[in-house]
C-alpha positions in Angstrom: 72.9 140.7 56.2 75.1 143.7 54.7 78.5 144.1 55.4 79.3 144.1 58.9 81.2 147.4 59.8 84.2 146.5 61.5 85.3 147.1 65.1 88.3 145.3 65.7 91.9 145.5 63.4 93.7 143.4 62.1 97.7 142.9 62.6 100.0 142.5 59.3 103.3 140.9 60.2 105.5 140.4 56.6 107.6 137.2 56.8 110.8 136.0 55.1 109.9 135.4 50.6 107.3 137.9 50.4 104.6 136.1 52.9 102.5 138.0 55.0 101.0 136.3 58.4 97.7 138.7 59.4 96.4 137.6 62.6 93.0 139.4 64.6 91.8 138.3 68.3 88.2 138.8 69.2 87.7 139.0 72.9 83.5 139.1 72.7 80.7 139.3 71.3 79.4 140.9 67.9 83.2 141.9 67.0 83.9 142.0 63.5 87.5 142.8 61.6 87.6 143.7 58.1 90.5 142.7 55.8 91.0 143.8 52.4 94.1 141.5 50.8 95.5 142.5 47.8 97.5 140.2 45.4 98.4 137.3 48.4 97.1 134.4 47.7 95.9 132.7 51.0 97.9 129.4 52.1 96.3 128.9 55.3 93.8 130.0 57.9 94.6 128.7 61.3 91.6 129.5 64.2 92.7 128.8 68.1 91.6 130.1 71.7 88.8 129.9 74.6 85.9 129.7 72.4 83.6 130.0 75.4 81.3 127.4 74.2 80.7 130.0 71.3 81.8 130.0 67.4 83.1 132.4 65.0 82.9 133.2 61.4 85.5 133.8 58.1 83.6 135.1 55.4 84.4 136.8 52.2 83.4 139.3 49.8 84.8 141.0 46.2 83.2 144.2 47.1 83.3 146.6 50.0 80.0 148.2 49.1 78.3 148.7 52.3 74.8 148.9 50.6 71.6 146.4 51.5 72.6 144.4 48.5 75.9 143.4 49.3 76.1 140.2 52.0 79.5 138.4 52.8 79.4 134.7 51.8 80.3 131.1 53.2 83.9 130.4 52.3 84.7 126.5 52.2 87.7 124.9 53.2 90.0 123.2 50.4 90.3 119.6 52.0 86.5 119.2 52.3 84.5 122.0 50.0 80.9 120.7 52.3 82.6 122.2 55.5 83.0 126.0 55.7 84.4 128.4 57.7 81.1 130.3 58.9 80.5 128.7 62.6 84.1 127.2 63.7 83.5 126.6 67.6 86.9 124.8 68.0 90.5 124.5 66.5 91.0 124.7 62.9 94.0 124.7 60.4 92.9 124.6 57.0 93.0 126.0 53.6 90.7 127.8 51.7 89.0 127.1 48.1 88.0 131.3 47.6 90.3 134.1 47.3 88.0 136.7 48.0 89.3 140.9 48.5 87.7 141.1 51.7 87.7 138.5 54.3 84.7 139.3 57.6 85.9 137.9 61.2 83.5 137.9 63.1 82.8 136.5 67.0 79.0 135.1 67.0 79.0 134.8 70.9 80.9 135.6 74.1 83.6 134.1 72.5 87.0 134.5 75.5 89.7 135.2 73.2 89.6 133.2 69.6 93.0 134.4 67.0 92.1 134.1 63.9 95.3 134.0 61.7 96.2 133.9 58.0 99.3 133.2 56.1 99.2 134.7 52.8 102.7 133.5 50.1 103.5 135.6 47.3 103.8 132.5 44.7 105.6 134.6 42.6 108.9 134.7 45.0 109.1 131.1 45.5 
């Protein structure tokens, strides 16, 4: 697989200390939103909504090259690194082990409306 193009955006809210919460819904099938975080460490991902009996995906890269040879991985959550985030088909607050540049949503079904959001801290403000 290459690097999905992206058909949905995401929303960037900044929060109090230099956080940043960036949320995306996807509302169907084959919707992908692309993500490109810059120096924001992630602190959590949380995934909620009508899943439609359908999953979707978190995956991440380091490069945006849109070439054959470029492929988004698996990213795994910190609390268990054998479970990932690459077919959640219900609710799901967890951290994340990567840091990748870009991070993939993506709805692998009919999904009704899944929001997909991420806090991101600035460690440095603390």
């Amino acid at each position: 697989m290459a690097i999905p193009t992206p058909t949905k955006q995401w929303a960037l809210t900044p929060l109090r200390g230099g956080a940043v919460m960036a949320s995306v819904t996807l509302t169907g099938a084959s919707q992908v939103a692309k993500l490109e975080i810059y120096d924001l460490p992630i602190d959590t991902i949380h995934i909620y909504g009508s899943f439609n009996a359908q999953n979707v995906s978190l995956l991440g890269s380091n490069t945006d090259d849109t070439g054959a040879s470029a492929t988004p991985q698996a990213l795994y959550q910190a609390q268990d690194a054998t479970k990932n985030f690459s077919a959640v088909g219900s609710e799901l607050m967890a951290s994340l082990n990567e840091n990748p540049r870009f991070l993939y949503a993506q709805s692998n079904g009919a999904v009704t409306s899944v929001v997909i959001s991420i806090l991101m801290v600035d460690r440095k403000a603390k």
